[in-house]
C-alpha positions as CSV (number, residue, x, y, z in Angstrom):
1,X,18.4,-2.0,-11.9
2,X,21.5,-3.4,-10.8
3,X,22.5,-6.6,-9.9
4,X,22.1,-7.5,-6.1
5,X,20.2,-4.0,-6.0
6,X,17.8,-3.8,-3.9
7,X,14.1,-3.6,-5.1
8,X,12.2,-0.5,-3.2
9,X,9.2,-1.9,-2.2
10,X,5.5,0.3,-1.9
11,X,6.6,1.2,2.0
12,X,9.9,2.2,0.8
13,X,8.2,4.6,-2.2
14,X,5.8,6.2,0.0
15,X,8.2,7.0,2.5
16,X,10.6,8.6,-0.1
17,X,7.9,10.3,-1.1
18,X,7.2,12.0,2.6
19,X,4.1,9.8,3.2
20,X,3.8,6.8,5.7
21,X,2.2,3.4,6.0
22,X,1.9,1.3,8.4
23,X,-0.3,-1.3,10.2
24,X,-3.8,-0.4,10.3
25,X,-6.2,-0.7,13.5
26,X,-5.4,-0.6,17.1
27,X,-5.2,-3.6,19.2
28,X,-7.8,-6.7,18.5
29,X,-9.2,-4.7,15.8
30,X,-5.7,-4.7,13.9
31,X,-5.8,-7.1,10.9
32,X,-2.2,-8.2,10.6
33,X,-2.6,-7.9,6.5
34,X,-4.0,-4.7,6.9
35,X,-1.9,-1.5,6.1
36,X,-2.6,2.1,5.8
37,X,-0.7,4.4,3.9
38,X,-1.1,8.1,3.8
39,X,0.9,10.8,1.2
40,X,-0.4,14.2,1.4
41,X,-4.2,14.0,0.3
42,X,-4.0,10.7,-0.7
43,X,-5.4,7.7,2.0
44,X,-5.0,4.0,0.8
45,X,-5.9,1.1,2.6
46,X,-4.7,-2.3,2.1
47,X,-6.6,-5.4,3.6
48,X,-7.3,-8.7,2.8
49,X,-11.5,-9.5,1.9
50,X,-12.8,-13.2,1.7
51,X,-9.8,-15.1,-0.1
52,X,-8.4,-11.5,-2.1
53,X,-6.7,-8.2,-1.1
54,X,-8.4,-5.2,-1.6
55,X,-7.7,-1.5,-1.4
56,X,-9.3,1.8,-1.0
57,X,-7.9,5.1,-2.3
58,X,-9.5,8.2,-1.0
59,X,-8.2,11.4,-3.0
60,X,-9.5,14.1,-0.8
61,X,-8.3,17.0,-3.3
62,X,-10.3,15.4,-6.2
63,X,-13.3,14.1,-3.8
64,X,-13.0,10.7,-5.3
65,X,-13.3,6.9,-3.7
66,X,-11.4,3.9,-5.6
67,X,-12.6,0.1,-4.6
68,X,-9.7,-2.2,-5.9
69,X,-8.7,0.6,-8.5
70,X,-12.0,1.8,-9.7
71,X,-13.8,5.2,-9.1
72,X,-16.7,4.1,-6.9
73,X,-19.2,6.7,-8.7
74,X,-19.3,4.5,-11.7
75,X,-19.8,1.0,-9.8
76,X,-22.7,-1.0,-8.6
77,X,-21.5,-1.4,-4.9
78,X,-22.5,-4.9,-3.2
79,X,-23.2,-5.5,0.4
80,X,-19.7,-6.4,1.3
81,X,-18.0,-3.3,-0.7
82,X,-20.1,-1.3,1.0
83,X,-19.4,-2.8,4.4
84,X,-16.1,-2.1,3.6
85,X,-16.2,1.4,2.3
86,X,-18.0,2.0,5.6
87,X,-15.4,0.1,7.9
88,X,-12.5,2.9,6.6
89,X,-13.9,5.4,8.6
90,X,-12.7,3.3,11.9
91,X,-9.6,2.5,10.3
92,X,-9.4,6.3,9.7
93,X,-10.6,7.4,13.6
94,X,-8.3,4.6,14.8
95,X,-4.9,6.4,13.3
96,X,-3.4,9.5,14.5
97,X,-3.1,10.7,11.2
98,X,-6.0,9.5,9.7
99,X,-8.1,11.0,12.0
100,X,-7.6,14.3,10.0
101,X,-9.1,12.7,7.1
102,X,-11.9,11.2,8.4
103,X,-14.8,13.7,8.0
104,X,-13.7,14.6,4.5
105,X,-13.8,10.7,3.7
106,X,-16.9,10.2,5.2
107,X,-18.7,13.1,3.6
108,X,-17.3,12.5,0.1
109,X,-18.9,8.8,1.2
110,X,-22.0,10.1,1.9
111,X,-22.1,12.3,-1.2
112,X,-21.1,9.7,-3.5
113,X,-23.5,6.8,-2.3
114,X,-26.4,9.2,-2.4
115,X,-26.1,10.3,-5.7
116,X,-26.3,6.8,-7.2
């Protein structure tokens, strides 16, 4: 990288990439930390949890869930990842975009919860 260049940062990468992020939630239920990106199959959501941020990756094409980078089928899930896993399908009925994903995320959910 150059000198004085400037740095692309995750925004600028998906939006090279033909995706989009932005804020995540409507109105009061908007967390200002919380961003939502979405690139083809891919969802990820960005938010802050307790003191820590935390993201979830939903691959529709590969019917996998990621909490913080690992493939949910192979964790124990506590009470608040849960709550959170469960919490994505607002953010995804609250965004135009994300509304398209919803039902896949939330059957893939389902699926994966149930088989543990």
């Amino acid at each position: 990288m150059e000198e004085g260049e400037h740095k692309p940062s995750s925004s600028d990468l998906v939006r090279m990439m033909g995706g989009r992020s932005r804020p995540a939630g409507r109105g009061r239920q908007r967390g200002s930390d919380s961003v939502i990106a979405i690139y083809k199959e891919r969802v990820t959501y960005t938010f802050v949890m307790g003191e820590e941020v935390a993201s979830i990756h939903f691959d529709s094409s590969r019917g996998e869930i990621f909490f913080r980078g690992h493939n949910i089928r192979n964790m124990q899930l506590n009470e608040k990842q849960l709550a959170a896993l469960e919490a994505m399908k607002g953010v995804l009925a609250a965004d135009q975009q994300g509304k398209e994903d919803l039902s896949a995320y939330a059957a893939t959910l389902a699926r994966l919860i149930a088989d543990k």
